[in-house]
C-alpha positions as CSV (number, residue, x, y, z in Angstrom):
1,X,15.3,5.9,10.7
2,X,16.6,3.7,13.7
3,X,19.2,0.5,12.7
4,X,16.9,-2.6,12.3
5,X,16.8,-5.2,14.5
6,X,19.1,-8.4,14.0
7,X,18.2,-9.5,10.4
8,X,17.7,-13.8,9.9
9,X,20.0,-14.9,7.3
10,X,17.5,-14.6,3.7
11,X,17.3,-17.0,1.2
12,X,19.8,-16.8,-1.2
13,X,17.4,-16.8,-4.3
14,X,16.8,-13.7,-5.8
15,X,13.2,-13.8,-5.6
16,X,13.5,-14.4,-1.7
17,X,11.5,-11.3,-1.6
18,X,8.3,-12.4,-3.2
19,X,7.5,-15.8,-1.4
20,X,5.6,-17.8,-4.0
21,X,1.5,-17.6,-3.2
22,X,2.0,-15.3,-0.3
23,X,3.2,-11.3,-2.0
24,X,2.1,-11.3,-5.4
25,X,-1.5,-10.8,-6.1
26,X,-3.6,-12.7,-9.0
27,X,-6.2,-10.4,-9.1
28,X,-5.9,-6.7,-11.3
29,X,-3.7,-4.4,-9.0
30,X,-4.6,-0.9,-8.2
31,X,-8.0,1.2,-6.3
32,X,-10.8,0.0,-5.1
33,X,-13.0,2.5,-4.1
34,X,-16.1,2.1,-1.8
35,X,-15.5,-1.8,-0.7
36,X,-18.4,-3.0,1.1
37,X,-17.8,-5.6,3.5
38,X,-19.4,-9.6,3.8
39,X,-18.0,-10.3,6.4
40,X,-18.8,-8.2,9.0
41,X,-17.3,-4.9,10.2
42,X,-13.9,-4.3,11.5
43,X,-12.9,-1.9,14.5
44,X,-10.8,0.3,12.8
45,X,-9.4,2.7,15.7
46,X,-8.5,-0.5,17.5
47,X,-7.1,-1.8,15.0
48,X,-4.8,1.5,14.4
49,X,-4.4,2.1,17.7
50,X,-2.4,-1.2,18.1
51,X,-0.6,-0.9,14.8
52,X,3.0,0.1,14.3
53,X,4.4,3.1,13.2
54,X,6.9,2.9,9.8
55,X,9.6,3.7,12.0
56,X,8.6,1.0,14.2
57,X,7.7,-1.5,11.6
58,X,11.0,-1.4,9.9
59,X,12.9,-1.5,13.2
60,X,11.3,-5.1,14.0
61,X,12.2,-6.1,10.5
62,X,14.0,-9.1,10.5
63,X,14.2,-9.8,6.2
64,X,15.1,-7.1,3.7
65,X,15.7,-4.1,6.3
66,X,18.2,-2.6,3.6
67,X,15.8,-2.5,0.9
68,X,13.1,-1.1,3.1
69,X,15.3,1.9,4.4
70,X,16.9,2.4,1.2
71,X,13.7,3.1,-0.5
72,X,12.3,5.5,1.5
73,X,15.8,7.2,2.0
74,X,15.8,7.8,-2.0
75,X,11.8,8.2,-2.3
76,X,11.4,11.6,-3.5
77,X,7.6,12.2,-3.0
78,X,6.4,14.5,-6.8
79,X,5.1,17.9,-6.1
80,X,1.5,17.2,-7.5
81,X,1.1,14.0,-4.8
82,X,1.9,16.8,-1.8
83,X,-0.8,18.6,-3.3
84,X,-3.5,16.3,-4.3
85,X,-3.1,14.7,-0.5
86,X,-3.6,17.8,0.9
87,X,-6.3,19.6,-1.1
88,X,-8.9,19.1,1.0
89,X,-7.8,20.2,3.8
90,X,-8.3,17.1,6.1
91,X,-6.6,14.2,7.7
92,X,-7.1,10.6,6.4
93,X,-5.3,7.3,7.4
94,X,-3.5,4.8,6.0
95,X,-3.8,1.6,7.1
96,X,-1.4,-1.1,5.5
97,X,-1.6,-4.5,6.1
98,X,2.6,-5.6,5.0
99,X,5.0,-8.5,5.8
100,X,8.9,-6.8,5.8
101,X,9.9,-9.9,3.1
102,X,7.6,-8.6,0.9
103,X,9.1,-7.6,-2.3
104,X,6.3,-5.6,-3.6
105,X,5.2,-4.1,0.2
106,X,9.3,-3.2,-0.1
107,X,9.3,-0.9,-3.5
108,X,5.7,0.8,-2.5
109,X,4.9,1.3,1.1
110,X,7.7,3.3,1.9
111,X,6.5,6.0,-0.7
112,X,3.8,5.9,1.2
113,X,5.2,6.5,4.1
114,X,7.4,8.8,2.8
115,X,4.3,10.8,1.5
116,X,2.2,11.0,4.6
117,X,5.4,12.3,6.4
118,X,6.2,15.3,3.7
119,X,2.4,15.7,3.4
120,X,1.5,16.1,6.8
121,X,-2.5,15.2,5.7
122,X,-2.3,11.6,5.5
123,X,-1.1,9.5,8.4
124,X,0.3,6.0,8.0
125,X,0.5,2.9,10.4
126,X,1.4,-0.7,9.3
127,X,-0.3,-4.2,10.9
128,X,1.6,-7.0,10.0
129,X,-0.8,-9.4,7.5
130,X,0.1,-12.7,9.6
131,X,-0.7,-11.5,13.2
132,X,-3.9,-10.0,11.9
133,X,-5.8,-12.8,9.8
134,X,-9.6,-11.9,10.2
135,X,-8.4,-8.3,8.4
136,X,-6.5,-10.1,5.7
137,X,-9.6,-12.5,5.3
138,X,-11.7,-9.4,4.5
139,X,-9.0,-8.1,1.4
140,X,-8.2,-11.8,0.0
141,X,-8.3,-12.1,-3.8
142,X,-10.0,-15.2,-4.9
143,X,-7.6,-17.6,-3.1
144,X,-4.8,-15.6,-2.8
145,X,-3.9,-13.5,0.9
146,X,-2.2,-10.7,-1.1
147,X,-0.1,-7.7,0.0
148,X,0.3,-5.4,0.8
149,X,-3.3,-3.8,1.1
150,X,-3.7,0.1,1.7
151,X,-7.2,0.9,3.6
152,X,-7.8,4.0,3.4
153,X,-9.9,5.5,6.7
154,X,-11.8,9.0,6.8
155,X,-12.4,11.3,9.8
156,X,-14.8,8.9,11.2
157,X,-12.7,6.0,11.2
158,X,-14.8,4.5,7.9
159,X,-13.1,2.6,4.6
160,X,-13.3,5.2,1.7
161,X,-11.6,2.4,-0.3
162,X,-8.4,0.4,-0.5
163,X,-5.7,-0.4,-2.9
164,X,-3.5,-3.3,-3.2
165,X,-1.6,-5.5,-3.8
166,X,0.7,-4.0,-7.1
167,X,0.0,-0.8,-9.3
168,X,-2.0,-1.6,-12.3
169,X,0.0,-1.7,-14.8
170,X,2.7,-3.7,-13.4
171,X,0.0,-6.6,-12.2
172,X,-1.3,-6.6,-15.7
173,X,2.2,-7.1,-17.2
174,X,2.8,-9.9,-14.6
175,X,-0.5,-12.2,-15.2
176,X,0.6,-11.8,-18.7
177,X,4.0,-12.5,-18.4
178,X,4.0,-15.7,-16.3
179,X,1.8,-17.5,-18.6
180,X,5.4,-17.6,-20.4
181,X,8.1,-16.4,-18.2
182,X,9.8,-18.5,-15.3
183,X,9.6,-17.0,-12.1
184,X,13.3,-16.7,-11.6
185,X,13.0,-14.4,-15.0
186,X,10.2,-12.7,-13.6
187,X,10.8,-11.2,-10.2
188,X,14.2,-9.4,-11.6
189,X,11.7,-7.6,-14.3
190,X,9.3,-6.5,-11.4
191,X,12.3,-5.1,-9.2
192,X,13.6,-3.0,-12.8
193,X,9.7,-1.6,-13.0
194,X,9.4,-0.4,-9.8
195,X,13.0,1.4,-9.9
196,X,11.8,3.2,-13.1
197,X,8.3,3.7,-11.7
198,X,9.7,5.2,-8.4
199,X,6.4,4.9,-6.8
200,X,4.5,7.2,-9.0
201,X,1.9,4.4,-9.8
202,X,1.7,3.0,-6.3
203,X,0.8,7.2,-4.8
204,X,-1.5,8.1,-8.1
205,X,-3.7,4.7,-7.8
206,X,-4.2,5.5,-3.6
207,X,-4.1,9.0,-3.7
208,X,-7.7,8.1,-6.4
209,X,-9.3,7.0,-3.6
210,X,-9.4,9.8,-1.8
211,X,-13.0,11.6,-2.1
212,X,-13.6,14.4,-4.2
213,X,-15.5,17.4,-2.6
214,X,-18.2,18.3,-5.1
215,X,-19.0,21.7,-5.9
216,X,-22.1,23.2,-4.2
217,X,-22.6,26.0,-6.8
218,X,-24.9,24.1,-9.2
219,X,-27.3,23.7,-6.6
220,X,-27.8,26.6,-5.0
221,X,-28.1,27.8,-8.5
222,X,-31.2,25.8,-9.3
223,X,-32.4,26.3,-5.6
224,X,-32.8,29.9,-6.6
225,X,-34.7,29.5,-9.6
């Protein structure tokens, strides 16, 4: 990875990374598979074609550029998520709407980024959620404008689903925990899960959207009969 550019001097607070109302989602985490739009459809090859690269992302990162190179320098993508992204033997994209001071954007998209560059079947690019609003407008949680979000795009430039804006587990955990827990408490506890987790949760939950090729051997079974 290139040096980022010049980093603004971040807030001091420890939970600088998750901006209150902006990063953290209150709606259940995880997949959602086969999201029908209100709203009207987006153009998703334009919308690709004039979103960044990781590389490119994390080079115009001006907050937490350490934490988003040091993650996917010690993300070690798990056998079985090379193999489950690649079992069909076709190309999908990932299309991630992220902000770089985005704590939770920080410990999972560059797993997934890591894993479409190892995997060489899923291809990743990253629009930034504050230039783009009328996408984010299509993926807000009640009144929340969550991230990151993960669309995932078949051959044909289609939504097969999207995942966002924390694993399951961990989002369950937090809308649990802050009924009770101050938020200078919380966000160390959400930094400790995600080092354990080392984006297993984050690559399981979006590699489930991915569709499954049913078996045509029933069928022509009862076809012959």
């Amino acid at each position: 990875m290139k040096p980022c550019r010049s980093a603004r001097t971040s807030p001091s607070s420890p939970s600088a990374a998750w901006r209150s109302g902006s990063c953290s989602a209150r709606n259940p985490g995880g997949p959602c598979v086969g999201y029908v739009t209100t709203m009207g459809d987006l153009d998703f090859r334009a919308l690709w074609d004039r979103a960044l690269t990781y590389e490119e992302f994390v080079k115009q990162s001006r907050e937490h550029c350490s934490l988003w190179t040091g993650v996917y320098r010690l993300a070690r993508i798990p056998p079985w998520a090379l193999e489950q992204a690649c079992e069909q033997g076709r190309t999908f994209r990932l299309l991630v709407l992220a902000e770089d001071w985005c704590g939770d954007a920080s410990n999972t998209i560059p797993y997934v980024a890591k894993l479409g560059a190892q995997g060489h079947c899923l291809e990743m690019r990253v629009l930034r959620r504050d230039e783009n609003p009328e996408v984010m407008d299509r993926y807000v949680s009640g009144s929340a404008r969550a991230i990151p979000i993960v669309i995932l795009l078949d051959d044909a430039w289609r939504e097969v689903g999207h995942w966002g804006s924390r694993p399951a587990e961990l989002q369950a955990w937090v809308l649990e925990a802050r009924k009770t827990t101050p938020k200078e408490e919380l966000y160390p506890q959400i930094r400790r899960w995600y080092a354990k987790d080392k984006g297993e949760s984050t690559l399981r939950e979006i590699l489930a959207l991915l569709p499954r090729e049913t078996s045509t051997v029933a069928a022509t079974t009862d076809d012959s009969q």
